[in-house]
MMTF fields as JSON, N, C-alpha, C and O atoms, coordinates in Angstrom:
{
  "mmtfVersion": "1.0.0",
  "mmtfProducer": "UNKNOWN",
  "numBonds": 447,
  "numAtoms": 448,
  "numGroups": 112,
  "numChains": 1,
  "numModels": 1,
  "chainsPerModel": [1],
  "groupsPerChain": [112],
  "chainIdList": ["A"],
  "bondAtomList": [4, 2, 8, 6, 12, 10, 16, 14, 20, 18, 24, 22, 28, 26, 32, 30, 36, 34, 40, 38, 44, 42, 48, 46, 52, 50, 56, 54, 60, 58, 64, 62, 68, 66, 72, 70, 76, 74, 80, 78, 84, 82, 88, 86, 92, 90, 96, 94, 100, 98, 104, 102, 108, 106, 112, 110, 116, 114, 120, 118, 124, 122, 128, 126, 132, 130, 136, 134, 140, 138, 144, 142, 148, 146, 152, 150, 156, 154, 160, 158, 164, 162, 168, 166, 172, 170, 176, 174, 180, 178, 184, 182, 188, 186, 192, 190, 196, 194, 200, 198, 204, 202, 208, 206, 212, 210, 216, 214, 220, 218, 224, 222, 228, 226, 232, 230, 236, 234, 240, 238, 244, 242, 248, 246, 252, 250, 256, 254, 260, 258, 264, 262, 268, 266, 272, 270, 276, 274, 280, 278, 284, 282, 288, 286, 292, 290, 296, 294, 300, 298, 304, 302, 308, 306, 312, 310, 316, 314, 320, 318, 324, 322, 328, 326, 332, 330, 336, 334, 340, 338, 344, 342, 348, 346, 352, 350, 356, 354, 360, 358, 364, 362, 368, 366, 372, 370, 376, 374, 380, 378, 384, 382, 388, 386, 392, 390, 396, 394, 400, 398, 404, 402, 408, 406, 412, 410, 416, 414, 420, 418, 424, 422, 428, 426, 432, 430, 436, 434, 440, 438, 444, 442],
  "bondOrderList": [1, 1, 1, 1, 1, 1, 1, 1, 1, 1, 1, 1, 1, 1, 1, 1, 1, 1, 1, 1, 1, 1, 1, 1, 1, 1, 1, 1, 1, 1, 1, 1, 1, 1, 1, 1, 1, 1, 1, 1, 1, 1, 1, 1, 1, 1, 1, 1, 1, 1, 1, 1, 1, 1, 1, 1, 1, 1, 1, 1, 1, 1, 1, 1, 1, 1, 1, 1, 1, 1, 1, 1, 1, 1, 1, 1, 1, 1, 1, 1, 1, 1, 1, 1, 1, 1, 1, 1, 1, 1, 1, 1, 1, 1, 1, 1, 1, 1, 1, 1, 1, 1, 1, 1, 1, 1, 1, 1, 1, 1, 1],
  "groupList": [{"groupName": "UNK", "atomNameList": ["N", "CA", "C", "O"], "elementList": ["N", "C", "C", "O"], "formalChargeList": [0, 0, 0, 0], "bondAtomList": [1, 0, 2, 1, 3, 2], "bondOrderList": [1, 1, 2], "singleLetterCode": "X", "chemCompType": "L-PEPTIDE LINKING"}],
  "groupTypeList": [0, 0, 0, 0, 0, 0, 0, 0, 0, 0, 0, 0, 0, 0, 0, 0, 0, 0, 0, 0, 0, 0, 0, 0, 0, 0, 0, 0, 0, 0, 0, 0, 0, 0, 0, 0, 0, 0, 0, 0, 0, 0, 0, 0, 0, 0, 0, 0, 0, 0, 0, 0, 0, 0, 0, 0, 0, 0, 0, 0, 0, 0, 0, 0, 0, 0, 0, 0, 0, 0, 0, 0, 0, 0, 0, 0, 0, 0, 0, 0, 0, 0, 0, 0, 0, 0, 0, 0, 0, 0, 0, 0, 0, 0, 0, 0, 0, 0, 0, 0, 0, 0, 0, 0, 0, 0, 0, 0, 0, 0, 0, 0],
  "groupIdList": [1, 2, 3, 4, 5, 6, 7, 8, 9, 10, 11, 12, 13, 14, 15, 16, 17, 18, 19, 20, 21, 22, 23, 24, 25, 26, 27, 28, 29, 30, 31, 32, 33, 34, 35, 36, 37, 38, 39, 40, 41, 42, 43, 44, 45, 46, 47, 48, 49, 50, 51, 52, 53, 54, 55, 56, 57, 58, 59, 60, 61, 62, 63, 64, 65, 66, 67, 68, 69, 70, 71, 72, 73, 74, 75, 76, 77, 78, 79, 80, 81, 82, 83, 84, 85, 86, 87, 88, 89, 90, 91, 92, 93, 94, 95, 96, 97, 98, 99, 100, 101, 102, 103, 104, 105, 106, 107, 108, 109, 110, 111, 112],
  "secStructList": [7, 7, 1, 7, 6, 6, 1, 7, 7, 7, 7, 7, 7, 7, 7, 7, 7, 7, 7, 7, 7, 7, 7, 1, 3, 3, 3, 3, 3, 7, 7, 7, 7, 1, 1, 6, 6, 7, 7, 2, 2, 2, 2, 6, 6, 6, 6, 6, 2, 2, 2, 2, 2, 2, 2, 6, 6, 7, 3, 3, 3, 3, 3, 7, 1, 7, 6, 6, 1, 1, 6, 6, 7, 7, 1, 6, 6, 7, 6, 6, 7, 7, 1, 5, 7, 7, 7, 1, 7, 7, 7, 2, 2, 2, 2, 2, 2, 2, 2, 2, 2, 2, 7, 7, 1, 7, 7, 5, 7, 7, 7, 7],
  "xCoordList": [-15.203, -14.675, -13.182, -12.43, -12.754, -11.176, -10.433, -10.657, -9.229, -8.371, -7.834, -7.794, -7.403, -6.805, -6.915, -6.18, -7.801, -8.519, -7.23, -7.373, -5.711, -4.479, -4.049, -3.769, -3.792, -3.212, -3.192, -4.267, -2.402, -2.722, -3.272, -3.08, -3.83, -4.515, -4.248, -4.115, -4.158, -2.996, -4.218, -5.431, -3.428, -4.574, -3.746, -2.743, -3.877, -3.669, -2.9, -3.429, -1.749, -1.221, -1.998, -2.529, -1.927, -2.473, -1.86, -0.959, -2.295, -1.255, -1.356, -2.393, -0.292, -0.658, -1.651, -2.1, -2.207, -2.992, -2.597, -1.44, -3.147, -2.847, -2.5, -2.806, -1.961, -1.275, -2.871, -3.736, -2.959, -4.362, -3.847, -2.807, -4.732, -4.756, -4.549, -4.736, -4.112, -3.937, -5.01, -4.724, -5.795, -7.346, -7.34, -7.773, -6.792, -6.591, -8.299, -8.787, -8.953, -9.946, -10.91, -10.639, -12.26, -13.442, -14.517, -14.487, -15.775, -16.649, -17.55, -17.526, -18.714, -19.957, -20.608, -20.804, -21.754, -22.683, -24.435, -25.233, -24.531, -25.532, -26.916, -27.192, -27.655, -29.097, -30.097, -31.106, -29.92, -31.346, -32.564, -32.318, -33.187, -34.636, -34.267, -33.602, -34.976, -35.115, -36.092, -36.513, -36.126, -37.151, -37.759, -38.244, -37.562, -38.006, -38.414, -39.632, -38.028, -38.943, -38.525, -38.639, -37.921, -38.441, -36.566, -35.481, -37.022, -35.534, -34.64, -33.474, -35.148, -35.002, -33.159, -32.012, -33.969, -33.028, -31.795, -30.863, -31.408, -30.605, -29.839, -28.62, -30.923, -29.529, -28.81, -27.763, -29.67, -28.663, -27.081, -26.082, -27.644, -26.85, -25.706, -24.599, -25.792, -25.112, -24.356, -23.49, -24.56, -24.198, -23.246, -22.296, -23.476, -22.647, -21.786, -21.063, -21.415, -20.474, -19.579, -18.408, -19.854, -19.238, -18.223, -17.171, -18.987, -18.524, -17.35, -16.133, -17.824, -16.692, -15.223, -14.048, -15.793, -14.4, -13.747, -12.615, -14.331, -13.629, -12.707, -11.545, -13.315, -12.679, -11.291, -10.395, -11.254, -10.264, -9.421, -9.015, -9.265, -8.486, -8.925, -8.108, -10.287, -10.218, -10.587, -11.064, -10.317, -11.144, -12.258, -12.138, -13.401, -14.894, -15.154, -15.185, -15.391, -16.211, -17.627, -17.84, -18.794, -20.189, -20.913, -20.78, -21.561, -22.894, -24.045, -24.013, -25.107, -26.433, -27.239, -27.133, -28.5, -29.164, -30.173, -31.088, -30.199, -30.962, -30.028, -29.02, -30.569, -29.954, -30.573, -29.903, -31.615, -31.879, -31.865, -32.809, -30.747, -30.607, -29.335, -28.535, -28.94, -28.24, -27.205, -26.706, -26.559, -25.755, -24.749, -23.576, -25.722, -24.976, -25.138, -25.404, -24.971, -24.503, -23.381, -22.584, -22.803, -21.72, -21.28, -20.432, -22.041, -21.781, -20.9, -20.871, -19.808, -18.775, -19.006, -18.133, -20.09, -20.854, -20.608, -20.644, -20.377, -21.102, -19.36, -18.898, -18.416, -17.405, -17.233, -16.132, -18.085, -18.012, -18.934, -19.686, -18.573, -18.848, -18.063, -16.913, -18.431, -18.0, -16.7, -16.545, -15.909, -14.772, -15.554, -15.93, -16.026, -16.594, -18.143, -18.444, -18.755, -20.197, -20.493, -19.77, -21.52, -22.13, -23.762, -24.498, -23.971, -26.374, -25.79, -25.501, -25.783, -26.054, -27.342, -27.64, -27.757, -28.506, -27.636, -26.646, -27.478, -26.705, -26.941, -27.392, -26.774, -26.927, -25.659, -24.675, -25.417, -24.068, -23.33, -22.242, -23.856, -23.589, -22.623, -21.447, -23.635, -22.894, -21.689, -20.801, -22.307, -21.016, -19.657, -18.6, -19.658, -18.356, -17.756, -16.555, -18.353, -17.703, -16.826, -15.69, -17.891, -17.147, -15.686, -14.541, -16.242, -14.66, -13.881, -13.102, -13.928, -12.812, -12.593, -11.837, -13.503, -12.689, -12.164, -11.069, -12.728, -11.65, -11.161, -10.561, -11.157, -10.177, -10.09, -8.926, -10.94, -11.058, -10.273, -10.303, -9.554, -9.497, -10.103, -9.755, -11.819, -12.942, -13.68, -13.561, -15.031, -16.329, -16.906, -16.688, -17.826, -19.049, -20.251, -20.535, -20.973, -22.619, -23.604, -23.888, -24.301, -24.426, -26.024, -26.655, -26.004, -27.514, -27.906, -26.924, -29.186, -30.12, -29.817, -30.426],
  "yCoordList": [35.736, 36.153, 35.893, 36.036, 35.395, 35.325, 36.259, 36.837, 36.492, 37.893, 37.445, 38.254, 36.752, 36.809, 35.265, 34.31, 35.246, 34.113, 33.461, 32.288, 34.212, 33.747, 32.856, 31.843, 32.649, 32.504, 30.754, 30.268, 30.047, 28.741, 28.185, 28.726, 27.336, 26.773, 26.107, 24.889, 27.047, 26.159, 25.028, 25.207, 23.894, 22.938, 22.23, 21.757, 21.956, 22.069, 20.535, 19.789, 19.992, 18.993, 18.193, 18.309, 17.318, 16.263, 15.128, 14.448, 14.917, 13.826, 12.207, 12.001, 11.332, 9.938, 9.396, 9.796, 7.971, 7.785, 6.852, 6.45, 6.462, 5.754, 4.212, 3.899, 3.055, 1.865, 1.231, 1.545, 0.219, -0.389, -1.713, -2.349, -1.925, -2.716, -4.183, -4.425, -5.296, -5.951, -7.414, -8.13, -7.486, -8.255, -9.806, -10.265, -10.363, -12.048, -12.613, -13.308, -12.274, -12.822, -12.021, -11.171, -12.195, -11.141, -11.657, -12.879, -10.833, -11.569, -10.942, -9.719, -11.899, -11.273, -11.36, -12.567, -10.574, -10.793, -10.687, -9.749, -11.914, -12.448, -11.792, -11.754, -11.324, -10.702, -11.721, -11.204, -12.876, -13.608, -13.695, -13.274, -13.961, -14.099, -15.397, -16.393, -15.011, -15.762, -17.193, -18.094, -16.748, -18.644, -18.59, -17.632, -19.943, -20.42, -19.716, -19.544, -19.373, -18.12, -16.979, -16.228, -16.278, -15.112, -14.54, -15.041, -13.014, -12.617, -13.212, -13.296, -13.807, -14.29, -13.606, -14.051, -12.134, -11.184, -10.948, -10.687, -10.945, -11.085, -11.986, -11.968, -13.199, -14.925, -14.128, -13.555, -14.084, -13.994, -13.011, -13.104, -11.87, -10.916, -11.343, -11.067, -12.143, -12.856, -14.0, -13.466, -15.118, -15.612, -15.433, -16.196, -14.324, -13.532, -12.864, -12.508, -12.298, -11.93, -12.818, -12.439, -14.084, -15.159, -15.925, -16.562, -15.565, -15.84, -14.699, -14.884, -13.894, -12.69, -12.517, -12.187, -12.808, -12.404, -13.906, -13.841, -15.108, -16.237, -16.166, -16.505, -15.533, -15.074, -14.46, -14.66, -13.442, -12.618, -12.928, -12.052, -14.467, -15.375, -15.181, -15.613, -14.514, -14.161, -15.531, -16.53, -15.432, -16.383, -15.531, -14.316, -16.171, -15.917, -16.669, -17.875, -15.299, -15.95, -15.32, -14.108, -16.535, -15.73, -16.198, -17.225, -15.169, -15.559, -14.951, -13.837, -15.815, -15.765, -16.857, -18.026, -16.046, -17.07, -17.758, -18.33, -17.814, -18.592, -20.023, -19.865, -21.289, -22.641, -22.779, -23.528, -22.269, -22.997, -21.802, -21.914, -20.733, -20.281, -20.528, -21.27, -19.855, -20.516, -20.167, -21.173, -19.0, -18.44, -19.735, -20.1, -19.984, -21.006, -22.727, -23.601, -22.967, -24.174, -24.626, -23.988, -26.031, -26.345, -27.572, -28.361, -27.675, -29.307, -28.955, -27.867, -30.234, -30.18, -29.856, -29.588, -29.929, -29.433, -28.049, -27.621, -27.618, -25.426, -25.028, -25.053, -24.694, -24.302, -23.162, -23.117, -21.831, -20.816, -20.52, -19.567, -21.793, -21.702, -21.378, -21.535, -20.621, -19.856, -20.71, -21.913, -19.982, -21.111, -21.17, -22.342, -20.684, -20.689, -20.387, -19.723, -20.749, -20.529, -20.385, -20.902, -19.705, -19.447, -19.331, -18.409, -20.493, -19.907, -18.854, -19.457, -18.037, -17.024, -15.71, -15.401, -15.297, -13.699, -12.822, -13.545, -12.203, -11.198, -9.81, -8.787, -9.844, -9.235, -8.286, -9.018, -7.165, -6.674, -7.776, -8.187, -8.263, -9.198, -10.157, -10.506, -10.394, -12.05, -11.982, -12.694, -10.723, -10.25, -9.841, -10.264, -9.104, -9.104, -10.293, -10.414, -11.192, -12.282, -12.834, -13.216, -12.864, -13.839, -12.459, -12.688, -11.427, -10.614, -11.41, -12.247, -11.34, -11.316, -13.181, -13.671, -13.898, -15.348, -15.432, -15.994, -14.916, -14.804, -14.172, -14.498, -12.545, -11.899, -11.147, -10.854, -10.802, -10.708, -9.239, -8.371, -9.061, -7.937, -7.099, -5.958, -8.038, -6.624, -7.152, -8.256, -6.358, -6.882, -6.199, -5.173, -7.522, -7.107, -7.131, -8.055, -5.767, -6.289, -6.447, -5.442, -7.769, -8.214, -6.885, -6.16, -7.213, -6.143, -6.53, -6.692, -6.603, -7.071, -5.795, -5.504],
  "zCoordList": [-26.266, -27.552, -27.578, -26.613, -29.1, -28.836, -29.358, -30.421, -28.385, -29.074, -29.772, -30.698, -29.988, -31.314, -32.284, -32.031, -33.234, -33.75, -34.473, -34.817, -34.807, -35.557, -34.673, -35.314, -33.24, -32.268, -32.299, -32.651, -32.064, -31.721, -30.606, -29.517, -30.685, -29.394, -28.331, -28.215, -27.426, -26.236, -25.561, -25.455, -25.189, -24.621, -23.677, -24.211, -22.142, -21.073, -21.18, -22.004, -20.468, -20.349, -19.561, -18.457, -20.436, -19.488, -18.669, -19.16, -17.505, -16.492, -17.632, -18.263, -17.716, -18.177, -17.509, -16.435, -18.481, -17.727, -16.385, -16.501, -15.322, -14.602, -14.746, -15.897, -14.026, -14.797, -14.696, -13.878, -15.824, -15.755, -14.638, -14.81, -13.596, -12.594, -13.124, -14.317, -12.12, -12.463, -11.838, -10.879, -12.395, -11.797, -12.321, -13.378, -11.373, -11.44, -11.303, -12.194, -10.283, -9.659, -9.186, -8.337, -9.709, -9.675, -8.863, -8.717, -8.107, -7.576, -8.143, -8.289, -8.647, -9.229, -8.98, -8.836, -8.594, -7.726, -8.148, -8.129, -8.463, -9.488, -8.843, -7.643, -9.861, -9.037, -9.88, -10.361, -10.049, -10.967, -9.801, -8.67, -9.952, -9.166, -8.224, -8.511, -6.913, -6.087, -6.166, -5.441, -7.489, -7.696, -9.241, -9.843, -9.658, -10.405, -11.737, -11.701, -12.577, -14.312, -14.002, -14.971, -12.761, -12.194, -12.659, -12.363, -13.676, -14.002, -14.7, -14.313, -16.053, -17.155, -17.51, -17.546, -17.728, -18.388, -17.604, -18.365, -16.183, -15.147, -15.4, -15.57, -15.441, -15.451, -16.218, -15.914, -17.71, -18.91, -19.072, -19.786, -17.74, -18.27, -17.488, -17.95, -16.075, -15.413, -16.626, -17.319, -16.836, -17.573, -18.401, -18.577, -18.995, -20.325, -20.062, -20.993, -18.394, -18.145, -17.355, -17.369, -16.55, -16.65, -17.983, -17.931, -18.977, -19.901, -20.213, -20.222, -20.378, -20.743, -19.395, -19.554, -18.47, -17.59, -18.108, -18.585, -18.046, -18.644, -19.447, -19.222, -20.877, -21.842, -21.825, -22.645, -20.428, -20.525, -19.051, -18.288, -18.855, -18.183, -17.131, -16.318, -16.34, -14.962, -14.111, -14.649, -12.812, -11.839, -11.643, -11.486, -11.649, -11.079, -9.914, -9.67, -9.044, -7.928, -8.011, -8.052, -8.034, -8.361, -6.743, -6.077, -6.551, -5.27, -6.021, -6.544, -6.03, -6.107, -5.791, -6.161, -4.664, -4.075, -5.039, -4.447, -6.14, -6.936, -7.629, -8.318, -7.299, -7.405, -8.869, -9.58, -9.436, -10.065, -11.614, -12.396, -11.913, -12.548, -13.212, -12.641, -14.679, -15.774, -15.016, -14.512, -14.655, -13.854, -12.953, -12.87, -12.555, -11.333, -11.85, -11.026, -13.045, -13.433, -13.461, -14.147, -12.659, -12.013, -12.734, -12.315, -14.039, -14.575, -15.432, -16.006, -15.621, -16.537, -18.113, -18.94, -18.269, -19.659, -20.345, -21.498, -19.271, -19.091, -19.075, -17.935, -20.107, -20.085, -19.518, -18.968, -19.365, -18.991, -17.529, -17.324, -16.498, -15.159, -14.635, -15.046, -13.189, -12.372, -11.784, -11.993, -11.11, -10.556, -9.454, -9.481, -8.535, -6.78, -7.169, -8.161, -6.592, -6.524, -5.016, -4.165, -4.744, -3.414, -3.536, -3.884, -3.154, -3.448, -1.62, -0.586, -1.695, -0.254, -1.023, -2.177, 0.228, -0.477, -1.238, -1.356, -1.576, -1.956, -1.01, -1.526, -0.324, 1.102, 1.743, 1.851, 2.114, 2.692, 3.561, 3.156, 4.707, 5.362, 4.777, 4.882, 4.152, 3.385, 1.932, 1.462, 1.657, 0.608, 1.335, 0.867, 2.361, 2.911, 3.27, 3.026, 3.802, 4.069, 3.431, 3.71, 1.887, 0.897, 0.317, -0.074, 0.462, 0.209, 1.247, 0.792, 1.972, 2.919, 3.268, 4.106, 2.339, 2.144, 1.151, 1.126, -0.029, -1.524, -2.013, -3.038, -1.388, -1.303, -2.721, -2.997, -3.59, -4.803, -5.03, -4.158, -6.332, -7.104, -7.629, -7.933, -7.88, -8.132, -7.789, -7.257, -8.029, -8.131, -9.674, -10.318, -9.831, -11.058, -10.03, -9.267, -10.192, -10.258, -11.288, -11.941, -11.605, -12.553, -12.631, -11.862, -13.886, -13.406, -15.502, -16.226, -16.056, -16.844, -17.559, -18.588]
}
């Protein structure tokens, strides 16, 4: 109950917000299907965020072990390809690695 309903409403200071980071170069880590039809909805969502970090000047580094998804098209055609590609698993193993060869500012996990 409030004592006194005249009273103004005190509301707690808030800290600023923190500086927004500064993210040159991202790694994404593509989950399309390991073969052939399989995770349609994945490429795509992969894809579209290739496209979007593009958009907003980033370097992309993508790993996904599928060669034969939209994701990982490397032809001069496909404006919104990855800068680095990796067909590896997407695996702890093999993801640290590639941190610690490209050294990235974030990660995306791509997910449908």
């Amino acid at each position: 109950a409030c004592k006194d309903p005249k009273a103004p409403v005190q509301f707690p200071v808030r800290k600023p917000a923190p500086p927004k980071p500064v993210v040159k170069k991202v790694l994404l880590l593509g989950s399309g299907g390991t073969s052939i039809g399989q995770a349609g909805e994945f490429d795509y969502s992969g894809g579209q965020a290739i496209k979007a970090l593009k958009e907003e000047g980033k370097e992309v580094v993508l790993m996904n072990p599928n060669i034969a998804s939209v994701q990982t098209n490397m032809d001069d055609k496909s404006p919104n390809k990855a800068d680095h590609t990796y067909f590896l698993p997407v695996t702890p193993d093999f993801v640290e690695e590639i941190i610690k060869k490209e050294k990235p500012d974030g990660i995306v996990v791509s997910m449908g």
